[in-house]
C-alpha positions in Angstrom: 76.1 142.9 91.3 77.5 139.5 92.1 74.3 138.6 94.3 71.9 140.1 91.1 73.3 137.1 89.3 74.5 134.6 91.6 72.1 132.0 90.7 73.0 132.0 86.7 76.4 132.3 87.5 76.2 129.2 90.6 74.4 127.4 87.7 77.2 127.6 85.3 80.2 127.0 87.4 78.6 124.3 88.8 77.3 122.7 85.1 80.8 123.1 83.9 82.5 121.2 86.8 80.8 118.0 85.0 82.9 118.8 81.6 84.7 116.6 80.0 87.8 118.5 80.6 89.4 118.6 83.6 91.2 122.0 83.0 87.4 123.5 82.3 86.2 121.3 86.0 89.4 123.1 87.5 88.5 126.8 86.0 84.8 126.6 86.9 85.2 125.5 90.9 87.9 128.2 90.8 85.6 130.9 89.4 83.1 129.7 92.2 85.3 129.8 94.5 86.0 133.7 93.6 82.1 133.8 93.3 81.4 132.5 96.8 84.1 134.6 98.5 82.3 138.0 96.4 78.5 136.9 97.7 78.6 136.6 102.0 75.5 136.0 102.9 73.6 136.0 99.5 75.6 132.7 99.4 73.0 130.9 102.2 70.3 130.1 99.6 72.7 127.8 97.2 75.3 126.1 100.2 73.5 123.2 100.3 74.3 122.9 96.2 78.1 123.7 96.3 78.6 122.0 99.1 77.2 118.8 98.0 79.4 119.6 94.2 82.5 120.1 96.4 82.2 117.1 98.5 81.2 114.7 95.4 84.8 116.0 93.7 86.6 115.8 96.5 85.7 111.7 97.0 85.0 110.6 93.6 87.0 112.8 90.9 90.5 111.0 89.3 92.0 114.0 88.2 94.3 115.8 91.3 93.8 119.4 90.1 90.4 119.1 90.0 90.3 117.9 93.6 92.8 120.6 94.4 90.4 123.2 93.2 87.4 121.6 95.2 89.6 122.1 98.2 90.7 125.5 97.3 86.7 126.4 96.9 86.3 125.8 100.6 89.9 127.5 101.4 88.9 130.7 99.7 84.8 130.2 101.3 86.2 130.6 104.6 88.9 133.3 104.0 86.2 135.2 102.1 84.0 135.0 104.7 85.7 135.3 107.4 83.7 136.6 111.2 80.6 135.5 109.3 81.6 131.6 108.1 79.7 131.0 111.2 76.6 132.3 110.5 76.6 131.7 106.6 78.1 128.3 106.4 76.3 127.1 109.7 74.3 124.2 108.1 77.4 122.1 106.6 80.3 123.6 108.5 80.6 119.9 110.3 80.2 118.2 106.5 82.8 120.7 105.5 85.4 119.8 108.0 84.4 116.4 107.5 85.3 117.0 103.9 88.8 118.2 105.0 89.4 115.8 107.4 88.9 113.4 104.9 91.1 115.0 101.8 93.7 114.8 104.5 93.9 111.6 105.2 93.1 110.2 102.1 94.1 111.6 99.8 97.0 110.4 97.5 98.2 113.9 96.0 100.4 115.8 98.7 99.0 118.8 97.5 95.5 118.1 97.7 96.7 117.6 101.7 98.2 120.9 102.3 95.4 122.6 100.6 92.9 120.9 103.0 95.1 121.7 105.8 95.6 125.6 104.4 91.5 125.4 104.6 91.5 123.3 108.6 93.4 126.1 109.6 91.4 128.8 108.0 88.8 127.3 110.0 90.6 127.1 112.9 91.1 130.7 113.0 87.8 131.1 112.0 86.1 129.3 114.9 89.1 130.7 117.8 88.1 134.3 116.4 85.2 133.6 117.2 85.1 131.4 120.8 88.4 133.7 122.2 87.9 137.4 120.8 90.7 139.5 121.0 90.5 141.3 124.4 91.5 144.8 124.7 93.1 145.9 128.0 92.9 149.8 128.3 92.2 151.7 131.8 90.8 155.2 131.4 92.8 157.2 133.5 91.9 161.1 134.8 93.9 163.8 136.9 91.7 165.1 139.0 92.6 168.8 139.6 
């Protein structure tokens, strides 16, 4: 159902993080957030969009909970996502951890920090899943009779 409507529902999250309010710019990256964890790879078509939304908040907004949100968008992308970030987020993964990097080393507000750390080392887990699968060591063994 979430994928029916993603592109009215993209639209308005991302019309209301240019409110006024920065409570209503907080509420609408966190409902995208929930939206983007909800639509895997129906998501492809509008990254480009959020990505370029999230990245403009992270550098240029004054208000910290606002930027905290923008971070927690891409925390909860890449939990939501998980095996597939890979394959869904492939075109701005590197402007995405470029975005993190950034937030981390910038940023003034400590929390702002630790919630682009929270989201490097969702990554990280992400892309070692991914390089290093998880072996499984098991010997079949039979009695002969």
């Amino acid at each position: 159902m979430a994928s029916h409507y993603r592109d009215q529902l993209i639209h308005v999250y991302l019309m209301g993080t240019k409110d006024v309010d920065s409570c209503v710019r907080a509420s609408s990256l966190s409902n995208l957030g929930e939206l983007c964890t909800w639509l895997d790879f129906a998501l492809g078509p509008v990254i480009h969009e959020v990505t370029a939304c999230l990245s403009a908040i992270v550098k240029t907004e004054r208000e910290a909970e606002v930027r905290r949100a923008a971070v927690h968008v891409v925390t909860l992308l890449l939990r939501g996502l998980c095996e597939k970030a890979l394959q869904v987020l492939a075109d701005v993964l590197l402007e995405l951890y470029r975005l993190l990097k950034f937030a981390v080393r910038t940023d003034v507000d400590q929390l702002v920090q630790l919630h682009a750390q929270l989201a490097l080392e969702e990554l990280d887990c992400v892309v070692r899943g991914i390089l290093f699968p998880e072996e499984k060591l098991e010997k079949k063994i039979t009695v002969l009779p």
